[in-house]
C-alpha positions in Angstrom: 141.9 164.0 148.0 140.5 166.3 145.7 138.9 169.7 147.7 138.4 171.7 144.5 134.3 172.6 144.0 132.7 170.4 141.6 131.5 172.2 138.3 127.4 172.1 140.0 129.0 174.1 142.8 130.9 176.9 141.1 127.8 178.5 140.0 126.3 178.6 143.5 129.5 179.5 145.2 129.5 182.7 142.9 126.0 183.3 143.2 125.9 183.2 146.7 129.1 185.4 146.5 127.1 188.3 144.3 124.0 187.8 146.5 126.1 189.0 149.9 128.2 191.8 147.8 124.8 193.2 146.9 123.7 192.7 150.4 126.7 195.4 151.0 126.5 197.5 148.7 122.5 198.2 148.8 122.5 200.2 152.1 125.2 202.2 150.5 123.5 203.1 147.5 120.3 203.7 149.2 122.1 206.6 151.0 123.5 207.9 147.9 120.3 207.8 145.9 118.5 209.0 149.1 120.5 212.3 149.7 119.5 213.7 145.6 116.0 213.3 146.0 113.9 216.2 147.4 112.3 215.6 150.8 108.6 215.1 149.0 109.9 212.2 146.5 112.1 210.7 149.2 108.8 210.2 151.1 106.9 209.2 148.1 109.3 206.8 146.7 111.9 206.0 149.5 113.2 203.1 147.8 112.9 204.2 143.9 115.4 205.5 141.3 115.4 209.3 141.8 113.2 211.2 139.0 115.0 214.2 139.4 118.6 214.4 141.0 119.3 217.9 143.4 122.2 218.5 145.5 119.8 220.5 147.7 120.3 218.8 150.7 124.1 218.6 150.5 124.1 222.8 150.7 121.8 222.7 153.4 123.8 219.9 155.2 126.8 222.1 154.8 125.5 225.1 156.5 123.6 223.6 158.9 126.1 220.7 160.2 128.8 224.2 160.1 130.7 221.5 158.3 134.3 223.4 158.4 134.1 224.2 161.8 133.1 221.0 162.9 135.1 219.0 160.2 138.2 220.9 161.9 137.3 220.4 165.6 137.1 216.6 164.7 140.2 216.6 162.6 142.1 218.1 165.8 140.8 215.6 168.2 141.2 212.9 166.2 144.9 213.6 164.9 145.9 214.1 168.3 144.8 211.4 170.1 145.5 209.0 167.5 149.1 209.7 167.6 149.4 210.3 170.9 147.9 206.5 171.5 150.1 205.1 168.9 153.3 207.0 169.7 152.7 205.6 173.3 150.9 202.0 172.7 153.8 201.1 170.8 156.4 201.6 173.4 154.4 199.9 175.5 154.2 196.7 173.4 157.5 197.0 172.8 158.5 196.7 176.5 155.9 194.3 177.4 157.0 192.3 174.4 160.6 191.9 175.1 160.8 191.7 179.1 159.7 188.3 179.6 158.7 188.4 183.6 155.3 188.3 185.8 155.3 191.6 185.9 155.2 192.6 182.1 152.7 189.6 181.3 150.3 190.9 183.8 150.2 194.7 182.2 149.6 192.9 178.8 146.9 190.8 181.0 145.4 194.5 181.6 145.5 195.9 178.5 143.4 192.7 177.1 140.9 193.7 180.3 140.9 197.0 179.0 139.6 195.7 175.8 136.6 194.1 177.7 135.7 196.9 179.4 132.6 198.5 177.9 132.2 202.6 177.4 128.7 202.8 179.1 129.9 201.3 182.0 133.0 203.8 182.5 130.8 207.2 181.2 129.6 208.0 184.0 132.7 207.8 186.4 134.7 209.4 183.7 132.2 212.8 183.7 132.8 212.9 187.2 136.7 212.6 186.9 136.4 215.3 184.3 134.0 217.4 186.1 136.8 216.7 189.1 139.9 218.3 187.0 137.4 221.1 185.1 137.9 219.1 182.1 134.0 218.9 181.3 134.0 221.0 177.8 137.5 221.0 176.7 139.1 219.2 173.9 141.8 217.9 176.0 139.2 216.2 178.3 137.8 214.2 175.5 141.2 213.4 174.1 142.2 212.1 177.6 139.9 210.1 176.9 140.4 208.8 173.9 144.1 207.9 174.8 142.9 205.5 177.6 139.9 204.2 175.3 141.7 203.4 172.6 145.0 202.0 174.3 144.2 198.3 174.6 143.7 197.4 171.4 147.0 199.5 169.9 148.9 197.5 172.4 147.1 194.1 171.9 147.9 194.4 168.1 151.2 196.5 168.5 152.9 193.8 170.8 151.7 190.9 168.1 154.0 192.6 165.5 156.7 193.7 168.1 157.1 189.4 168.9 158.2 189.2 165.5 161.1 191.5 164.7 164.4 189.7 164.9 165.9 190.5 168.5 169.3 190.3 166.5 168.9 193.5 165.1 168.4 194.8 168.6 171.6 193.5 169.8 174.0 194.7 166.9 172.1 198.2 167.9 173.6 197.7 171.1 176.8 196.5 170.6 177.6 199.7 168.3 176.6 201.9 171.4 172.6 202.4 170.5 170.6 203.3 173.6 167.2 201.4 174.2 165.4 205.2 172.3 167.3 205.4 169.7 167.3 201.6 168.9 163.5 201.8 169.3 163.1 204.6 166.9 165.3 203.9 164.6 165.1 200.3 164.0 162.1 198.6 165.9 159.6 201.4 164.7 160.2 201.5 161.0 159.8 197.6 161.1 156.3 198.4 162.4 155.4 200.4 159.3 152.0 198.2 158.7 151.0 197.6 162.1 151.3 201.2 163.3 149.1 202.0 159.7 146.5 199.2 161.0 146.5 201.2 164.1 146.0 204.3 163.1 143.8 203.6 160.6 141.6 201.7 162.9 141.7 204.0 165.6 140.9 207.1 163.0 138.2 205.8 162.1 136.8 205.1 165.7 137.6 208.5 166.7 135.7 209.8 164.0 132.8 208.2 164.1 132.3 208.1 167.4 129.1 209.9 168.5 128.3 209.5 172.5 131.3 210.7 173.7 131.9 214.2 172.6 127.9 214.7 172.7 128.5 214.1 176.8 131.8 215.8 177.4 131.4 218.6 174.7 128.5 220.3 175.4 129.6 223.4 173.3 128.0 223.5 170.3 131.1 225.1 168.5 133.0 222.5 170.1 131.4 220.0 169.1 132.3 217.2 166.2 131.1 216.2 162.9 128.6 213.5 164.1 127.1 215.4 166.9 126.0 218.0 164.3 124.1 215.6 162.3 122.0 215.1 165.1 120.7 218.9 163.9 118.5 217.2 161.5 116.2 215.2 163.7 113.6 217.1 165.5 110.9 215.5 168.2 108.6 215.5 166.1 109.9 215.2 162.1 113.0 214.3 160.5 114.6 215.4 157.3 115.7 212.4 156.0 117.5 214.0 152.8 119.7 216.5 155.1 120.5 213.5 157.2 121.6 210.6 154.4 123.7 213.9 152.7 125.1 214.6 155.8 126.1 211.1 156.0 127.9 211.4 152.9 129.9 214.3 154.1 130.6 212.6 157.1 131.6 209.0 155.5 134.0 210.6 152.3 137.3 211.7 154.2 137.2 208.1 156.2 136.7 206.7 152.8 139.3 208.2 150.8 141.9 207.7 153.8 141.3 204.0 153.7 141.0 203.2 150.0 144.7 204.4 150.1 145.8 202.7 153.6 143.8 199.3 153.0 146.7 197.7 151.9 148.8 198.3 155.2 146.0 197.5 156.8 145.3 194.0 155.9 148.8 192.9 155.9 148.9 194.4 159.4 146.0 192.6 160.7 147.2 189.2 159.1 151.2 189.9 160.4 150.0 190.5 164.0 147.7 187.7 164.3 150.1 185.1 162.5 153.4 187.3 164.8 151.2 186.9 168.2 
């Protein structure tokens, strides 16, 4: 049977195709075009072609978001606990996915749970387990955090590559005197090149874009992160909308040029531990 489109379909198959890539792109280069008008044209002609271009709003995003400071307090908490989570989700996974017993199927039964698990309903609880520990305000708090919040899914996609590396290579490890570490670093973590990119990737970009939980646990303002400083820009009673969509450019560009270069280990990570698991 023949499945290919017919030559009336092509045409709408690509059309339909164009209509949902503009569909994409549109909010994106609203916020572009938005953030090099001046505040009086963006309310004028919100949706128009800019008459004049200025980079205004970027200077005053800049100083007003204290970008630096607040690009490196979010760097720091987001390189930390994303490879603490990593480093640890994927010795979990690989335990879990190579000691076959009740035991090891329920943890991977609680990490999956953990995946359910909604933020709002643990926010509360965890302030007062902060607040507990005189973590409320610290960057190791919020990192705590972080490693417990993002350790379901590293496991749940972790474990789906793990199933798929030869045990063979495990055993001839162990036969030339290889302890369980060293066999782990050496030889099971390099095979899980993509998966740990997928992972880090994935959780980077949740980290930095996160907004609720360092606005409740960092009430410092010079502790505070990248997104909780564009929240400077909207008053009770106006907005500056051209501040706001340049400070969302700020924001967006490092997550953007980290995955335009990781998006290949990415996908193949994705597809290899959904195929694996």
């Amino acid at each position: 049977m023949n499945r290919s489109l017919s030559p009336f379909m092509k045409p709408i198959g690509k059309g339909l195709m164009w209509i949902v890539t503009l569909l994409y792109i549109y909010p994106i280069l609203l916020v572009l075009l938005s953030a090099v008008k001046s505040k009086s044209e963006l309310a004028m002609h919100p949706f128009g072609w800019p008459k004049k271009w200025t980079f205004d709003a970027f200077s005053k995003a800049f100083d007003t978001m204290h970008y630096l400071r607040s690009l490196l307090n979010t760097v720091g908490i987001a390189a930390i606990s994303v490879a603490g989570v990593v480093l640890m989700a994927a010795m979990a996974a690989y335990v879990i996915s190579r000691r076959d017993n009740r035991f090891y199927r329920g943890m991977y039964l609680v990490f999956l749970a953990g995946m359910i698990v909604p933020f709002q309903m643990a926010m509360i609880p965890l302030y007062k387990v902060l607040q507990t520990f005189h973590l409320i305000n610290t960057y190791q708090g919020v990192i705590f955090i972080y490693l417990g919040m993002l350790a379901p899914f590293s496991v749940f996609i972790l474990s789906g590559f793990v199933k798929g590396v030869p045990k063979e290579l495990e055993e001839a490890a162990f036969v030339d005197g290889s302890g369980t570490y060293k066999t782990f670093f050496r030889i099971v973590l390099p095979l899980l090149k993509p998966a740990v990119t997928t992972v880090t990737v994935l959780n980077l970009f949740n980290v930095w874009n996160d907004f609720l939980m360092p606005m409740l646990y960092l009430s410092d303002s010079h502790k505070s992160t990248i997104t909780v400083q564009l929240s400077a820009f909207q008053g009770m009673y106006n907005n500056d909308w051209s501040q706001i969509f340049a400070g969302v450019c700020l924001i967006v560009v490092p997550m953007l040029v980290i995955y335009l270069f990781a998006q290949r280990f990415i996908i193949s990570g994705i597809t290899a531990g959904a195929v694996k698991g």
